[in-house]
N, C-alpha and C positions, 0 to 999 in steps of 0.2 A: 623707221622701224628696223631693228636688225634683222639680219638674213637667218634665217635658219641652221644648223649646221648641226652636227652627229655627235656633235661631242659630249659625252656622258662618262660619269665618275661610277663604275660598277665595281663595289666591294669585294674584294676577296681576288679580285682579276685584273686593277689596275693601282697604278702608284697615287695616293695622292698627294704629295709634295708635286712632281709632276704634274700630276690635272691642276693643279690649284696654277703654277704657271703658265700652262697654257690657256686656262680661260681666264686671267689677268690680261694676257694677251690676245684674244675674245674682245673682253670689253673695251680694248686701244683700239683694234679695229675698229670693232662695231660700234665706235660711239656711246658704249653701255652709261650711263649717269649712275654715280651712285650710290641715288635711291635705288632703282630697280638692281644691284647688284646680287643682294641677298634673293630675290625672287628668280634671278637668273638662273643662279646656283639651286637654287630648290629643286626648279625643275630639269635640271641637266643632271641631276642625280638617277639611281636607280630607283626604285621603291624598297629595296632593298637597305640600301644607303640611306634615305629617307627615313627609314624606321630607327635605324641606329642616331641619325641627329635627333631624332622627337624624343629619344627617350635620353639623350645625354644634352637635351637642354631642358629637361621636364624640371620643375613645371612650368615653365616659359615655353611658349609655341616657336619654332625656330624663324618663321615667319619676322616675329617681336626682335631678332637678335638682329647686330651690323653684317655684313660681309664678314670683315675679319674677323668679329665673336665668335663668326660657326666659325670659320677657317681656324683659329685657335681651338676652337673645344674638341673637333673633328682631330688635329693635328696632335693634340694630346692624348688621344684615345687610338689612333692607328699610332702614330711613331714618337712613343714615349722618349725620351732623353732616359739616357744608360746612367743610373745609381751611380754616384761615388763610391759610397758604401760596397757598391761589389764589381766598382773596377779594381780595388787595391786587390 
């Protein structure tokens, strides 16, 4: 069973490109499989955080998604890619 550790992804106060590496490297450590990936990540979010995946995978439960489905849908919604359109 993995160790417990403090590491939590809080909206508005931390990077998550950042968090998303270091609990990649979380689960090297700790042996994560995975399946429990996505479960991991649920719970080492805020509730805060939490609310914003449920409703940017609605109406799929986030639960139902891979690891990397949230970490994409998450990743598109905090750190968009800069428009072409209004780099010129």
């Amino acid at each position: 069973m993995a160790k417990s550790s403090k590491l939590e992804f809080i909206l508005g106060q931390d990077d998550w490109e950042t968090y998303i590496e270091r609990l990649e490297l979380y689960f090297v450590a700790n042996d994560i499989a995975v399946e429990k990936q996505t479960a991991v990540l649920l719970t080492k979010i805020s509730a805060d955080t939490y609310t914003l995946v449920r409703d940017l995978c609605a109406p799929t439960k986030p639960k139902d998604k891979t690891f990397q489905q949230l970490v994409d849908i998450v990743s598109t919604h905090l750190c968009p890619k800069p428009s072409e359109t209004m780099e010129r």
